[in-house]
C-alpha positions as a printed Julia matrix, in Angstrom:
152×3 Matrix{Float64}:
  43.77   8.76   16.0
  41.45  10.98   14.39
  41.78   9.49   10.73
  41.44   6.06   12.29
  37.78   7.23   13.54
  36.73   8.85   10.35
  37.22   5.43    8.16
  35.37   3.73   10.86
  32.39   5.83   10.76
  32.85   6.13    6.4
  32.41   1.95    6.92
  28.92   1.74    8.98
  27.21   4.35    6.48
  27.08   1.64    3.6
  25.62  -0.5     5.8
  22.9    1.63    6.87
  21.39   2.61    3.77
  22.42   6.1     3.47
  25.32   5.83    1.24
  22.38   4.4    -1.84
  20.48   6.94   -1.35
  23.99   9.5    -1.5
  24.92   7.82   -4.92
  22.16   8.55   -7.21
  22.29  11.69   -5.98
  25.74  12.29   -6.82
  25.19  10.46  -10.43
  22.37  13.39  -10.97
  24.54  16.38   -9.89
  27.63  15.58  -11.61
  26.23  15.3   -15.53
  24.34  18.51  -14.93
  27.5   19.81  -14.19
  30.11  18.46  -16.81
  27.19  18.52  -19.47
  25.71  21.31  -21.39
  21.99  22.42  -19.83
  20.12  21.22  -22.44
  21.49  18.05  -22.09
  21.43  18.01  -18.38
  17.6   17.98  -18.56
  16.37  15.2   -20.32
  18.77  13.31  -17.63
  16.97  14.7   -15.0
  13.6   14.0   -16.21
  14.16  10.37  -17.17
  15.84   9.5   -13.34
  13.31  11.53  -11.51
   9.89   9.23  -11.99
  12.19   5.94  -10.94
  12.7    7.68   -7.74
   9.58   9.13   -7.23
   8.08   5.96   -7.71
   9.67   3.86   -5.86
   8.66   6.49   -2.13
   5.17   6.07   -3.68
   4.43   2.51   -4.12
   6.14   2.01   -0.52
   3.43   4.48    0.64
   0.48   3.57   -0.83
   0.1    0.41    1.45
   0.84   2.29    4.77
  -2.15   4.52    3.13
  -4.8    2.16    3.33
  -6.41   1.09    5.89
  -9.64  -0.5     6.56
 -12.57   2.09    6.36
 -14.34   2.02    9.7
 -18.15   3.47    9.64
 -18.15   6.42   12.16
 -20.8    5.87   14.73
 -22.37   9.02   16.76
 -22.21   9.45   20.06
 -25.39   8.85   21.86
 -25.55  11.78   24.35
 -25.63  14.08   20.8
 -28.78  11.28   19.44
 -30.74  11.59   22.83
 -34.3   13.96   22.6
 -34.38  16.53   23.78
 -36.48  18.88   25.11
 -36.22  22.63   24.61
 -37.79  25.1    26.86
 -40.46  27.43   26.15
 -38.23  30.49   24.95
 -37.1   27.91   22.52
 -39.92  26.1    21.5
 -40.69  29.41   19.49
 -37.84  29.17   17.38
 -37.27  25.4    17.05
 -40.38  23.75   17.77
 -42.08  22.44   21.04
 -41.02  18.51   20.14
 -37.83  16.82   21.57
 -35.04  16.7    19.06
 -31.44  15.67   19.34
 -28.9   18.47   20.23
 -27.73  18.5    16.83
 -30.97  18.96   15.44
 -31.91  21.66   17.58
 -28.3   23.85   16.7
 -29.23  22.94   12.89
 -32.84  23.89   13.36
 -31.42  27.35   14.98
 -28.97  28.6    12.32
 -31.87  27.7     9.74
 -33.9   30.26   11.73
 -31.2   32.81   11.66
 -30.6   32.46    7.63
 -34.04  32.5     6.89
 -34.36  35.87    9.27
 -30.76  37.18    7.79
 -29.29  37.39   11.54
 -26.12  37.33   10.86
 -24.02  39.95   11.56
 -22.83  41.27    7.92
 -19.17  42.45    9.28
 -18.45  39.8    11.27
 -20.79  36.39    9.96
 -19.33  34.6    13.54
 -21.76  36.64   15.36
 -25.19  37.04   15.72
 -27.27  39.64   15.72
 -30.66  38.48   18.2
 -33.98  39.14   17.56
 -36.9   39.05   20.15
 -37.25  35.58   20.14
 -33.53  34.94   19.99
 -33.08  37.54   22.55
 -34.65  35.71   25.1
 -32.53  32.43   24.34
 -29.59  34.46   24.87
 -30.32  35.81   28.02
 -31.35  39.26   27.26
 -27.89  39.67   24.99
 -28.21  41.55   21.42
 -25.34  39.81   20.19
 -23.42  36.63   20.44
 -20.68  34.36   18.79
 -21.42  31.12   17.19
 -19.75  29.25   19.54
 -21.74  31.33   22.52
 -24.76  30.48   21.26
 -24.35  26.68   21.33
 -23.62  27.09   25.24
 -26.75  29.14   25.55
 -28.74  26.84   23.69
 -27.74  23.74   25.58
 -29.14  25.91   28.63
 -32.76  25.73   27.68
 -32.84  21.88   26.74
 -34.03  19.56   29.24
């Protein structure tokens, strides 16, 4: 019974493309093999770009896809207006939240703020300090929370 199964099995893997693929493979290993190295190479080379190109071309349609223009979310486009503590460092106009976190790590570049060790954190100066609840240092990602605090 068991070599009746094994034929069976040996006769659906033709028919479901794995035994192609199998050959070629087998048609590469066994010159490398019987044939001298130097001999075995140019072989190599010349069957590797057919199958390499044929995976390639069969990607390159799944690849492209239409280009669709990214639009931003209006909640991040919406004035703003920031509070008096930071008025001083971003200016007393509304501005979207995006400009107000850009307008902020301008402000700490220009006033070298970050910390030197570690450039995620930031090391507050009085105006800064006040925007960061009394705190002389805080992560990036910290002071985008405490930011959002003082827009209106």
């Amino acid at each position: 019974m068991a070599t009746a199964k094994k034929p069976a099995a040996a006769a659906k893997k033709p028919v479901a493309k794995a035994a192609p693929k199998a050959a070629p493979k087998k048609a590469v290993a066994a010159p490398k093999k019987a044939a001298p190295k130097a001999a075995a190479k140019p072989a190599a080379k010349a069957a590797a770009p057919k199958k390499a190109a044929a995976p390639k071309a069969a990607a390159k349609p799944a690849a492209k896809k239409p280009a669709v223009k990214r639009t931003p979310n209006a909640a991040f486009m919406k004035p703003l207006t920031p509070s008096a503590a930071l008025a001083e460092v971003v200016g007393a106009k509304p501005l979207p939240r995006t400009e107000v976190t850009k307008k902020v790590w301008e402000y700490i570049k220009k006033h070298k703020l970050q910390n030197p060790e570690n450039k995620r954190n930031i090391d507050a100066d009085d105006k800064l300090k006040v925007v960061f609840g009394g705190k002389k240092q805080v992560s990036m990602f910290e002071m985008t929370k405490l930011i959002s605090g003082h827009l209106k």
